[in-house]
N, C-alpha and C positions, 0 to 999 in steps of 0.2 A: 829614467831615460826619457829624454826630451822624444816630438816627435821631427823632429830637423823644420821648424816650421812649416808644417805641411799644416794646411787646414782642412778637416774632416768634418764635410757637413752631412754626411747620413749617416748615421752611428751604426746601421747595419753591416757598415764594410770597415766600420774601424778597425787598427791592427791591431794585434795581440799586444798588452803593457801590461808590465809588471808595477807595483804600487812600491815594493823594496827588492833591491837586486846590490848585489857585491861586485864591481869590478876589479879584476885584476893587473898587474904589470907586463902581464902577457897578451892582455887584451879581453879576454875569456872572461864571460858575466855568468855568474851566478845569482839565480835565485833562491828565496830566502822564503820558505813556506811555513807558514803557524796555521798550524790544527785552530779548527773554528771551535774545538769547547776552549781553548787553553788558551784563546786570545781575549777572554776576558775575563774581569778581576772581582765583579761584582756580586751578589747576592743567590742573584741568576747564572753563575756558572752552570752549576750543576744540574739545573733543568734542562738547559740550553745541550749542553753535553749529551745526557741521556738522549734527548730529542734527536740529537745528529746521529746517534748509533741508530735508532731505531729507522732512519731514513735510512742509515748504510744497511741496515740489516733487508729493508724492503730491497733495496737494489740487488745487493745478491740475491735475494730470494727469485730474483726475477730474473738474472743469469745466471743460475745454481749451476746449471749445464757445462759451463764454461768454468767453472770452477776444479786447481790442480789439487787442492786437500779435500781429504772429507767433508760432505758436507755436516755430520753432526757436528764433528770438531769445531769447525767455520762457525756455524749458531750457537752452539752453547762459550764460544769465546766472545760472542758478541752481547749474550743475554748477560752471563756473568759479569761481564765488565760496569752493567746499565746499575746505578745507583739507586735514582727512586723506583719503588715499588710500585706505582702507575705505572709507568710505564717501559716496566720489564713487565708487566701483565701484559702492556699491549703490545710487546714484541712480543712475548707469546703468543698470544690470538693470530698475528700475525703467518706465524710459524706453521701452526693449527692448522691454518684457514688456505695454506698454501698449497695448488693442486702438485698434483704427483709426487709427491712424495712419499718415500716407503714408511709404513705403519712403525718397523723396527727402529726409524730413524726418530720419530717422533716419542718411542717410546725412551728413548734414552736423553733425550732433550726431557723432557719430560722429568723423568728420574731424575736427572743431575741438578735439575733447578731445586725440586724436591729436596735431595740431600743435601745443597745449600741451606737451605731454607730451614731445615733441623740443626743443623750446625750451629746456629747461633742464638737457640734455646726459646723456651715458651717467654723470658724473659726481655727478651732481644725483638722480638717480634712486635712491631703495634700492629693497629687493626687490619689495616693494608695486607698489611705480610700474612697474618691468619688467613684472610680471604684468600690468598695468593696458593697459600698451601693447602689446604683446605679444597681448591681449584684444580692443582697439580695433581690431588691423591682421587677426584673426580674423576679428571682428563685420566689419567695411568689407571684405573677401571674401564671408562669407555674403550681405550686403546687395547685391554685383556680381551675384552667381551666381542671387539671388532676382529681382533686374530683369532680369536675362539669361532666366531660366525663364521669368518671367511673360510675358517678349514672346512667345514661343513659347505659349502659350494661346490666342491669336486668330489666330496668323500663319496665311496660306492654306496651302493644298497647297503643299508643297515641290516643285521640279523634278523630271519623269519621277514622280510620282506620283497627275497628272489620272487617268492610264488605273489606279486601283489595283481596280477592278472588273473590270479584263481580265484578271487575274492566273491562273494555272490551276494545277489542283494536279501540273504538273510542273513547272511554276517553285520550286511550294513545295517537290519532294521534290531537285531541283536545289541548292537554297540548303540544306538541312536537310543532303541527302545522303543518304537513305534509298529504298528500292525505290519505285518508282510505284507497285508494286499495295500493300503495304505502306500508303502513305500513303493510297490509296484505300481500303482496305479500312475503316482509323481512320476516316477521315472519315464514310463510309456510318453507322459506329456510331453517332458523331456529331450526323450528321443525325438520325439517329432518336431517339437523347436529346434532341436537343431540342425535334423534334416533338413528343412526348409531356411531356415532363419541363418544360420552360422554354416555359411556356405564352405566349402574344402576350398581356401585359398592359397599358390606357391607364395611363401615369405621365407625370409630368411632368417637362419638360428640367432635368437636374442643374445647378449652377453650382460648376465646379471650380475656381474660386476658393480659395485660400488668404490668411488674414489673414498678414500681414509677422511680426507677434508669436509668430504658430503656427507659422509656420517656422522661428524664431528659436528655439522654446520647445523645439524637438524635438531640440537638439542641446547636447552637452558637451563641453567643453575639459577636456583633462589636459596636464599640464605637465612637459615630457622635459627631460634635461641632458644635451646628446652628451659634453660635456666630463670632468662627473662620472665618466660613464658608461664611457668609454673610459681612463679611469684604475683603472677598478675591472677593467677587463677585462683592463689591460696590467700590475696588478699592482701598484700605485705606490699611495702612502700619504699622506694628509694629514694635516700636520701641526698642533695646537691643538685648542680643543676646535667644538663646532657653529659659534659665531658666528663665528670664525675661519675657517671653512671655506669659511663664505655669504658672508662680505666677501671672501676673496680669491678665490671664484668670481665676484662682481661686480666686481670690480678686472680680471680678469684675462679678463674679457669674452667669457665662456661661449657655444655657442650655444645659447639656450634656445629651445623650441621647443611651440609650443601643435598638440597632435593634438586632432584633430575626431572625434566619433563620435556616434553615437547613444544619446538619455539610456535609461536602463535604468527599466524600469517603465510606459511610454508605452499607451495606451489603444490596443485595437483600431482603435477609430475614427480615432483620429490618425495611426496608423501609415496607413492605407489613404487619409487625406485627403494624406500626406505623400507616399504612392506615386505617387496618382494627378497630384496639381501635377507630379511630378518627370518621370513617363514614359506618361502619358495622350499627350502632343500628338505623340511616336513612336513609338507602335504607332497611332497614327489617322492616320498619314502627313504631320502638318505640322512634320514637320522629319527631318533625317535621322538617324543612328545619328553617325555621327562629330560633328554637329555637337551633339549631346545629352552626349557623351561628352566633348568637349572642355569642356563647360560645367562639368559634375560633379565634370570634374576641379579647377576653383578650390575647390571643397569641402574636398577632400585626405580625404576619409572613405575609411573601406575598402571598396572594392571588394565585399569577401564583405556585408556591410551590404544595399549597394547591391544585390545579387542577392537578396536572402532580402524586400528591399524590394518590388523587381520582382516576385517569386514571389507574395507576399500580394495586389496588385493584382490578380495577373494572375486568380488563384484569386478574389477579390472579386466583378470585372466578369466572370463566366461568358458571361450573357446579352449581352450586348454586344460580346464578342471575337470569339464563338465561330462564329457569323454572318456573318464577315466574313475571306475569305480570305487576302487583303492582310496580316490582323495576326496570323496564324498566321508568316509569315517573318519580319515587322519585331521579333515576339516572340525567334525565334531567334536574327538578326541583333545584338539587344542583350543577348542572354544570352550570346553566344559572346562580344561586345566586353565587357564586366564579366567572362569569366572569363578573357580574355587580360589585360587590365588587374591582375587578383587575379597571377595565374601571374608577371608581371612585378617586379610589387612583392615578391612572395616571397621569387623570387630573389635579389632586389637586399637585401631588410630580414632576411627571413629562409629562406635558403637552406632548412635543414634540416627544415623546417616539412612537418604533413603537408599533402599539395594536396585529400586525399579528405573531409577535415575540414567544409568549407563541403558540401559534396555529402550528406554524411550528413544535416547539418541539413533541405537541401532535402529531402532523401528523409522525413523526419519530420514536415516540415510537410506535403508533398504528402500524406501518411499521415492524418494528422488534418486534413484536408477533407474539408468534404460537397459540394463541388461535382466532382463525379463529372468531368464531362466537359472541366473545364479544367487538373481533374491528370493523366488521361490524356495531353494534349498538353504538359503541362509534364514526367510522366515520361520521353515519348518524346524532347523536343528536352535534357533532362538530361540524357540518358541517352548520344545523341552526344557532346555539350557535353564532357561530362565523361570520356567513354573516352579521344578526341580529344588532349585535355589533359592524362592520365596516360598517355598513350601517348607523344606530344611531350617531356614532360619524362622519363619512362623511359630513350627515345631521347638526350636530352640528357647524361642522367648517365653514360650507357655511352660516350658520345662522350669524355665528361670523364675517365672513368677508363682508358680506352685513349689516352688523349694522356700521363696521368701514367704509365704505363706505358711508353709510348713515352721518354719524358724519364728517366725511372729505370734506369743502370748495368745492365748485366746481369751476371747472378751467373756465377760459374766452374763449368763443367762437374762433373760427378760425378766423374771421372776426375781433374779437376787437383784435386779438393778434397784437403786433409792429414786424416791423422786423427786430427789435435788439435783440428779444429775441432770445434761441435756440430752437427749435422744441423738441419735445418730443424725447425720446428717443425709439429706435426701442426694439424690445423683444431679439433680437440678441447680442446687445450692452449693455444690459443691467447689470450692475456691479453682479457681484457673490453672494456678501454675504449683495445685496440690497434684500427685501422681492418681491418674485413677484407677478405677479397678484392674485387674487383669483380664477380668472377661472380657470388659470392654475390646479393650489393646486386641485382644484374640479376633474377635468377631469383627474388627475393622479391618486385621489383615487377609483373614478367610475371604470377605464382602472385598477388599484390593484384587486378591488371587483372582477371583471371579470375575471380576472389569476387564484385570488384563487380558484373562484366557478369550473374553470374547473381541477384546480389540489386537489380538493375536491371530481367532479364526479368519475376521473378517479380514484381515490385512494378506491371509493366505487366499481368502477366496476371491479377493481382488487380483491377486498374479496371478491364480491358475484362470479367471477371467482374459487379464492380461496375455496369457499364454498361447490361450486358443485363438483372440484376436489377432495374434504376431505372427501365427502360422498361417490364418488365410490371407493375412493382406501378403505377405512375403513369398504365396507361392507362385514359382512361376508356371506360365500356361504349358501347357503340353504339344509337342509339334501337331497333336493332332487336331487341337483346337483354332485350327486356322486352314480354310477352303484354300485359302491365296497366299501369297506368300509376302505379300507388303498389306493386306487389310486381314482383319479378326470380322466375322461375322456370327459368332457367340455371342450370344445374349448372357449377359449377367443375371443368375440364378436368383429368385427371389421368393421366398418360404411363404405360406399363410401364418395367420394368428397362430393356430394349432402346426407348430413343426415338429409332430411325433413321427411323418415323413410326406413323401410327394406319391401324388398317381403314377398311371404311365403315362398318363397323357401330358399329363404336366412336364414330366420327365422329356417327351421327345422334344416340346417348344422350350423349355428353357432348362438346358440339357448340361448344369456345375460340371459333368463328367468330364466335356471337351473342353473345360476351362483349368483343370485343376488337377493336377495330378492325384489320385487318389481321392477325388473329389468329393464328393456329398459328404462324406464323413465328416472331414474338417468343420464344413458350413452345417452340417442337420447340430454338431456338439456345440457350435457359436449358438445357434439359436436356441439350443437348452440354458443354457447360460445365461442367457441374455431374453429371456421369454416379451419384453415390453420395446427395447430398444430393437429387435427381429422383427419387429410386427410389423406385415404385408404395407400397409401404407407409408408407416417409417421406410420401411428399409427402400421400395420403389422412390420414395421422397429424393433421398440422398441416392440414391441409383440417377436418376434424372440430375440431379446436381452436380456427381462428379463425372458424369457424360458429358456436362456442357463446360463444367471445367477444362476435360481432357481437348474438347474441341477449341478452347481457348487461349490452349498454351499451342495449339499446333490446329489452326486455322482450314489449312488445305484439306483437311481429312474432314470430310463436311458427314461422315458417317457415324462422325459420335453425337453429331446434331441431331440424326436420324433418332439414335438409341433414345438420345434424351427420350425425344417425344414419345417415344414407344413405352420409354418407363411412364411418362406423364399423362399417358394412357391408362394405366397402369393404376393409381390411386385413387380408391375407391370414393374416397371424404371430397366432395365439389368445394369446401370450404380449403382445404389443405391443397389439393390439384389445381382452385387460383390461382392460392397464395405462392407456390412454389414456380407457376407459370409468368406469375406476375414479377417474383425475383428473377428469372432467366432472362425477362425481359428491358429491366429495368439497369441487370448489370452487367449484361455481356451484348445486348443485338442492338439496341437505340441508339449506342455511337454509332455502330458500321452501317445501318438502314440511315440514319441523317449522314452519314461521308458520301456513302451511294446517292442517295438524292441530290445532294449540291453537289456534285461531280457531273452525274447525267444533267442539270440543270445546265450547267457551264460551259461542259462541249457541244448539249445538243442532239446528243445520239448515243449510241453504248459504246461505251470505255473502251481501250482496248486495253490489251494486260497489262502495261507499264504502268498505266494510269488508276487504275483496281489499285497494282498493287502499292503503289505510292501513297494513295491518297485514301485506300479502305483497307489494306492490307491484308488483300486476297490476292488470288490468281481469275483472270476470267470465267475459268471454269467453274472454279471452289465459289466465284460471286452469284455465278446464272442459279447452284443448287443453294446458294444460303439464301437467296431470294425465296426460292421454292420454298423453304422448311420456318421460313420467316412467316410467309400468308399462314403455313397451316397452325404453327406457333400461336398466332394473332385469334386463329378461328376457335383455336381452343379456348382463349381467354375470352372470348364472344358469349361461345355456347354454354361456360359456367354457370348456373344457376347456385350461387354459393348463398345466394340468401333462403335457399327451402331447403337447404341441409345444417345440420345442427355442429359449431363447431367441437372439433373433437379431443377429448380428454387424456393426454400422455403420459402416464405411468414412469418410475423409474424403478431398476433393480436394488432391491433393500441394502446391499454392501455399496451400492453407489447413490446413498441417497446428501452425502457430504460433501461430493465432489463439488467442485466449486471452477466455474471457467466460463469461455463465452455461451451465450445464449442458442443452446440448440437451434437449428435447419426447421425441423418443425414449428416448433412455437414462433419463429421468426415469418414462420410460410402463414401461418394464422391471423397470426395479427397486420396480416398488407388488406390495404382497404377496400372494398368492391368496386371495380372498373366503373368507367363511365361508358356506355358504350355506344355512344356517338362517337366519343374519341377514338373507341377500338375498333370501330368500323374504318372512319375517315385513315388509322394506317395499314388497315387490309386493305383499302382502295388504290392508295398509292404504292406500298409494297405491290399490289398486282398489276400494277402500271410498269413502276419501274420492272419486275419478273419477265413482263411480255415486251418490254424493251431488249431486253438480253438476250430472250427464249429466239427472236425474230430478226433480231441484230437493224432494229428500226432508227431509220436517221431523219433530221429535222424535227425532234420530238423534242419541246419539252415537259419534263413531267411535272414540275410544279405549277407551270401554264395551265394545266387542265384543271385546277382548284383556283376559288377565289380569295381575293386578297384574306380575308377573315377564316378560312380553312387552314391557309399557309400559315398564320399567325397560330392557330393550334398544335399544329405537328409538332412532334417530340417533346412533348409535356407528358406530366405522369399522367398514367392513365384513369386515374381518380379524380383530375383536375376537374371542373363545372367549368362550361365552354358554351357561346349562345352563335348558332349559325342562320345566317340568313334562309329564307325559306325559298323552296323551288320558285317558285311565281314569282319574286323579284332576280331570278336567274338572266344574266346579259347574252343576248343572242350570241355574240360573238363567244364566248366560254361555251356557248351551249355547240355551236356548230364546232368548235377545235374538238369536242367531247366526241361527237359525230363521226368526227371524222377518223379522230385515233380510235374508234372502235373498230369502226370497216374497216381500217388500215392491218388493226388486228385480224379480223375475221380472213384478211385476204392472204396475208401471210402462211393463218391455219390452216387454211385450204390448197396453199401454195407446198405446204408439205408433202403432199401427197403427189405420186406420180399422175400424169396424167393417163386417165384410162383410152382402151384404144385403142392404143399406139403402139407398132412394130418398133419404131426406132425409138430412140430417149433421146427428148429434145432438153437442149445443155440448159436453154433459158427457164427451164421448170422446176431444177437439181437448185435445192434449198440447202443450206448447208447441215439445216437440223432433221434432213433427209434419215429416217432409220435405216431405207432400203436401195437397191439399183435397180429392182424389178417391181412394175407397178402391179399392185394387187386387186385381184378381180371383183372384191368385194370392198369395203369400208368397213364392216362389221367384225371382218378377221383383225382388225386392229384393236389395240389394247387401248380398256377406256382412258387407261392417262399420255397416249396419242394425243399429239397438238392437234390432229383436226378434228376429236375427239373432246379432248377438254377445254379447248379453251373458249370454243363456240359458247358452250353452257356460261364459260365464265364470262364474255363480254357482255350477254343476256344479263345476268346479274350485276352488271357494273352499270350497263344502261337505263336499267331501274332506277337504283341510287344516284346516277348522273342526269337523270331525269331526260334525259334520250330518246325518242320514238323506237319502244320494243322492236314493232311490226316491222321500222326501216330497218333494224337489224340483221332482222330474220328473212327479209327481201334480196337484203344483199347479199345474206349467206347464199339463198337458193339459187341467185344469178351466179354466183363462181361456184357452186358442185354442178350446174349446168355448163360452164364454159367448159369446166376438167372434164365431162363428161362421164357423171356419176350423177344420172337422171334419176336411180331410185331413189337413192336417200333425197334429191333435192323434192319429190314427191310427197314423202314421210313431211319433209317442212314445210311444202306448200300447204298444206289442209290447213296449219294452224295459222295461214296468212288472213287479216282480218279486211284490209286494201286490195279489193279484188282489182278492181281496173289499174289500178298503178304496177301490181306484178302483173296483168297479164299485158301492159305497155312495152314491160323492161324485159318482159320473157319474147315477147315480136320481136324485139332487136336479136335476143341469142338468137330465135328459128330463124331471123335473115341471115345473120353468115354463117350460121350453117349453111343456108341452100345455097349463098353467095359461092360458097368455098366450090360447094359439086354444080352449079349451073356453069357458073362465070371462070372461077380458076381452076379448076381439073377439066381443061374443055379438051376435049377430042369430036371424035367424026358422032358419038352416039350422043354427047350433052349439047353439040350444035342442032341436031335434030329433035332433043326434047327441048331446048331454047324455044325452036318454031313452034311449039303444038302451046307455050307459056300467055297469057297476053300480057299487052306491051304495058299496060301499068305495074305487072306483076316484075317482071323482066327489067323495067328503069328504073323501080326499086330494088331490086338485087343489084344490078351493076353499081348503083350508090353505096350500098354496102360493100361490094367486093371494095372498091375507095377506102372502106373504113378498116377494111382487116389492116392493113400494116398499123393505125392508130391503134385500133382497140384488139387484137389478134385472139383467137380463141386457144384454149391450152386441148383442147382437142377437136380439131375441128373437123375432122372428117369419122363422127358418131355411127354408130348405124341406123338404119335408115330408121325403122324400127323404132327406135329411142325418139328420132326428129321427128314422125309421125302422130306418137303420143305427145309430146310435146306442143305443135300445133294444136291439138287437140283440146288440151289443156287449156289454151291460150282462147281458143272461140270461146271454150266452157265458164273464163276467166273476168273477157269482155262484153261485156253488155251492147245491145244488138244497135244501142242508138251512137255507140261510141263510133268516129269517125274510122279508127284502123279496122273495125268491124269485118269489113266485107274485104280488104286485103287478106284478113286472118284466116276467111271463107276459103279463098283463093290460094291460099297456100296449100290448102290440105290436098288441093288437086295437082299442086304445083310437087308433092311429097309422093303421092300418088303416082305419078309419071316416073317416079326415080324407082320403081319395083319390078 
């Protein structure tokens, strides 16, 4: 059929054509369809053919659903029809491999290919078809032994296994064969791994179910030739060349034979879905061990398979076994029947073999599990299993070689020997691949047994090692181990060398009880354990380490910064408390102290939160306190004296002397280099710069301005770096006076914390926002020494030193603002150690002026006009000058008691030297103080 001359240029919308069709007289077109094997005539029909069936057979297999006959009927019409023997094997597989289909249905596809396949005799068959059939009588096994398994999924409790809840652990150590207290001891661990560790979670019921095609998929056929094989062994030659060989091994009717195994490559998952179908329903008691065993056997898989199968389960479902008495012996019970079954076949397949081979494996998987508590019980019943078995066959061999002994001639006496003959030959000399003695053989495998049994123990005393580790790191705290309800202020428990126990006193300051449920116990059994890895300076080590960690992963909680240093406190070795001080520093606080720095560099004043947390990744608060724990961080790396202490020597536990992985915390804390500590100084200066930036909320500051160009250039280098700074005496005025000034700037701030004393009202201009209190306090002394007006005094002293700063001006200025706030004691206390007598007794005239300024000139009434008059007039035009200055320079308490202003003057004469000019004003005040009583 033409297309009416229409032209079709996208072939995707071309219309439907037919290539041959039949018209009729009525109009009415028929087409004319040829089957694509039967349309051609050549060589390749019949592959071509086959090929098409096996595409239609996929097709239905993939709408079998929709299908109105049976589906075995539908397959086996489509398999039998398939000519070559390729590939009706691969519609086969095919078939196999296809999900949901019922087992029944497979088994009868199955059969009927089979009974084809015999139909047309050993004769009829080439090599193809034998493989084919051969495959068929495999599959039709696997498919018995999968309806055999499956009925065993629902079936009830087996016989004598209602009571598997009465079971006791001397039953268990009965059937195992190990000590009762032994078993009990394990168990007790046990139970406490899983209290802690394998928490009661809701999940929902599994369905261990396996699809017929998944357990079909999980297994390989390989193809043995006893006939071959025994020809090559006995020496004998075939004659022709390969096809010759194949035909008359099928002529001559070989026994070929398909072994079973498992496919290589197989997914975790499948492996453990494959376990669990195979031996879930006898270790949960609904069936027994022989009748499980006699089933496995239609399999014909190996044995060793079979146990490394069992092993992955068993290590899978932890939670599930482990809880359950009962399947601690059904476990045994089927490990011991799989290694007699192994140990049998050996003998019989391959004597010579070694039996330690499958054991080693187990031990390697046991090794790389993380379920702690179910290789434990898989080392211990391994561990029988397999002595048991190389002990039995030991015994075996020696049996064997004392009977060939017994049957062997005995040789003629030393005496009747000639001396033509040779002398025996020595054990030295003796040829290679001559068999030798039996003692030998004996004494190699007793000296085997022996290896194992200690690379057995140790491999147990490494899990119940394991064990007791998994229970303290996985306990959770107790509610009572927390004062607050959003912070923990528990101290992490830390043992001495000797942890045969703790004091009391120990016990009240670092108190496991409020951390741990059930506490000291878990931790006093870890450091029996663990006698070298426990030890007070280790374990404080790594205490300090994951405290800075925890504060690393969550930033705001500036309280595990605290812990840190408290544990770094803590470590007795000055070599190991650098090294560990010096890693804290190097990988967690140098970024955030250099962000803080050029940040407060940039604005000029303290951050405010957005800015923190953008550019250091705090909050303002969490930055004011990482400042704080940063100086004392620094001071500890200062105060190390790590070259007068001997570095220290760290031991490992003898079952862990193999272990192989990164380089221990300690030896890492050891080997960091000794500070420079010019360097560790220069970032305690700036760190306490920047701190009293934040502490004070101080603007037009900056902090790298106060260091010169060659300081700045040092900052944030490691701390071992060699660094050459210029020396104080070529120091530029101008860096010297900004140093100056941000100290008094501080000092005023400090002092500015405190209420002013006094005073009935609270004046708003004096309320600091780092104010503790709303009530001024009548001493200085009731305040705590890490009080800003308290500490930080001390600390500008010591920054002025190092800044190279006039001490004395500091300590000048201090005394002039506790005299403005009106806290004349303590400014008294500071005065004695003033060295500049006339310069403070200058600056202290000024305070006693407005003071008297305040009560002559500005509180005047009818009685301070009348002691005005009795003042003279130099005394008097100097006060009203001052009263001028109070709104400039204003006093934070200016109306002291008199008392206070009295000794004050006082001072001030005591202070001035008689030829100084304000002299005789300072005379005149005290009469002018005098008048106010």
């Amino acid at each position: 059929m033409g297309l009416h001359n229409i032209s079709v240029q996208d072939s995707r919308s071309r219309p439907q054509t037919y290539q041959c069709c039949l018209m009729e007289v009525s109009g009415m077109v028929r087409t004319i369809q040829v089957p694509f094997h039967l349309a051609l005539s050549n060589k390749n029909s019949k592959r071509a053919r086959d090929l098409h069936l096996v595409k239609k057979l996929s097709s239905m297999l993939h709408h079998k659903n929709s299908l109105n006959e049976p589906l075995e009927d539908v397959v086996v019409g489509i398999i039998s029809d398939i000519k070559m023997t390729s590939y009706k094997q691969q519609a086969l597989d095919k078939v196999l491999s296809s999900k949901g289909i019922p087992s029944m249905v497979l088994v009868k596809v199955v059969t009927t290919i089979s009974h084809q396949l015999k139909t047309q005799g050993p004769a009829g068959l080439d090599y193809e078809g034998q493989c084919l059939l051969h495959y068929c009588s495999v599959q039709s096994e696997l498919l018995q032994a999968y309806n055999n398994l499956q009925q065993l999924q629902g079936k009830p409790l087996a016989a004598g296994q209602a009571d598997r809840e009465e079971i006791s652990e001397d039953d268990v150590a009965t059937a195992v064969g190990i000590e009762v207290d032994n078993l009990k001891n394990w168990l007790e661990q046990i139970k406490v791994y899983l209290d802690n560790v394998c928490q009661t979670k809701v999940h929902f019921a599994t369905d261990h179910h396996m699809d017929t095609s998944a357990f079909l998929g999980c297994f390989q056929h390989v193809v043995s030739h006893d006939h071959v094989e025994s020809k090559k062994k006995s020496g004998e030659k075939t004659k022709g060349g390969e096809g010759e060989e194949r035909k008359g091994e099928l002529e001559s009717g070989d026994d070929m034979k398909m072994m079973l195994q498992l496919k290589d490559g197989l997914s975790e998952d499948l492996l453990l879905q494959l376990g669990t179908f195979l031996f879930r329903p006898c270790l949960q008691g609904h069936c027994s061990v022989e009748d499980l065993c006699s089933k496995l056997e239609i399999l014909g898989m190996s044995s060793e398979q079979l146990q490394i199968l069992l092993l992955r389960m068993w290590l899978a479902n932890e939670k599930d076994f482990l809880k359950q008495l009962f399947c601690f012996r059904h476990f045994y019970q089927l490990m011991m029947a799989l290694s007699q079954m192994a140990t049998s076949s050996n003998q019989t397949k391959a004597p010579d073999a070694d039996p330690m081979s499958v054991w080693h494996e187990v031990q390697t998987l046991i090794k790389n599990s993380s379920k702690i508590g179910a290789a434990l019980v898989a080392a211990i019943f391994a561990k029988c299993i397999a002595m048991e078995t190389v002990t039995q066959l030991a015994k075996s061999r020696s049996s064997q070689s004392l009977k060939r002994e017994e049957t062997t001639p005995s040789r003629p006496s030393s005496s009747d020997q000639s001396f033509d003959e040779e002398p025996p030959a020595s054990p030295l000399s003796m040829d290679l691949g001559s068999e030798p003695p039996s003692s030998i053989d004996l004494n190699t495998d007793w000296v085997s047994v022996s290896m194992d049994v200690e690379h057995w123990d140790g491999l147990i005393q490494q899990l119940e090692d394991l064990l007791a580790l998994s229970c303290v790191i996985h306990t959770k705290p107790s509610q009572e181990a927390f004062s607050q309800l959003d912070k923990a202020v528990s101290k992490a428990w830390t043992s001495s060398q000797n942890s045969s126990g703790i004091s009391e006193s120990q016990s009240n300051d670092v108190s496991v009880k409020r951390i741990l449920e059930g506490g000291r116990e878990l931790v006093h059994s870890l450091c029996r354990r663990f006698p070298h890895s426990m030890e007070h300076d280790v374990l404080q080590a790594h205490c300090t380490w994951e405290y800075i960690v925890q504060w690393n992963k969550n930033p705001e909680v500036t309280d595990f910064f605290a812990c840190a240093l408290q544990h770094l406190d803590g470590i007795r070795n000055a070599v190991l408390r650098h090294g560990v001080a010096s890693m804290v520093w190097h990988t967690f606080i140098i970024k955030r102290v250099s962000s803080t720095a050029y940040l407060m560099e940039k604005v000029g004043k303290a951050p405010k939160d957005r800015l923190c947390r953008r550019d250091v990744g705090l909050s303002e608060t969490a930055l004011l306190k990482f400042l704080e724990l940063t100086c004392e961080l620094l001071d500890r790396i200062y105060q190390t004296e790590a070259e007068t202490s001997l570095a220290p020597v760290f031991e490992i536990e003898d079952h862990w002397q193999l272990i192989q992985g990164p380089a221990p915390l300690v030896e890492l804390a050891v080997g960091q280099p000794l500070p420079n500590h010019q360097l560790v100084d220069l970032h305690k200066q700036l760190s306490t710069v920047m701190h009293a930036v934040m502490v004070f909320g101080m603007k037009s500051i900056k902090v790298l301005g106060i260091f010169d160009f060659t300081t700045r250039n040092a900052f944030f280098r490691d701390l071992h770096s060699t660094i050459v700074l210029p020396s104080s005496a070529d120091m530029d005025m101008g860096l010297l006076a900004s140093r100056q000034q941000f100290l008094t700037r501080v000092i005023t701030a400090a002092v500015q914390t405190l209420l002013p004393a006094h005073t009935e009202e609270e004046d708003p201009q004096s309320k600091h926002p780092t104010s503790p209190s709303t009530s001024a306090p009548t001493d200085l002394y009731r305040l705590s020494k890490t009080h800003a007006a308290n500490a930080w005094p001390e600390t500008v002293i010591q920054l002025a030193v190092v800044f190279g700063v006039d001490v004395d001006l500091v300590k000048r200025h201090h005394v002039c603002e506790l005299y403005k706030s009106g806290y004349d004691s303590v400014a008294q206390e500071i005065l004695v150690t003033i060295t500049e007598h006339t310069e403070m007794g200058s600056q202290l005239l000024q305070i006693a002026g407005l003071r008297l300024a305040q009560a002559f000139i500005v509180d005047t009434d009818s009685v301070t006009v009348e002691k005005q008059s009795l003042l003279p007039a130099p005394v008097l035009k100097w006060l009203k000058t001052k009263a001028g200055e109070l709104k400039s320079f204003p006093l934070r308490c200016p109306r002291p008691p008199v008392s206070d202003t009295a000794q004050l003057v006082g001072n001030i004469v005591g202070l001035l030297p008689e030829s100084h000019s304000r002299y005789s004003l300072a005379v005149q005040l005290v009469e002018a103080v005098g008048s106010l009583t």
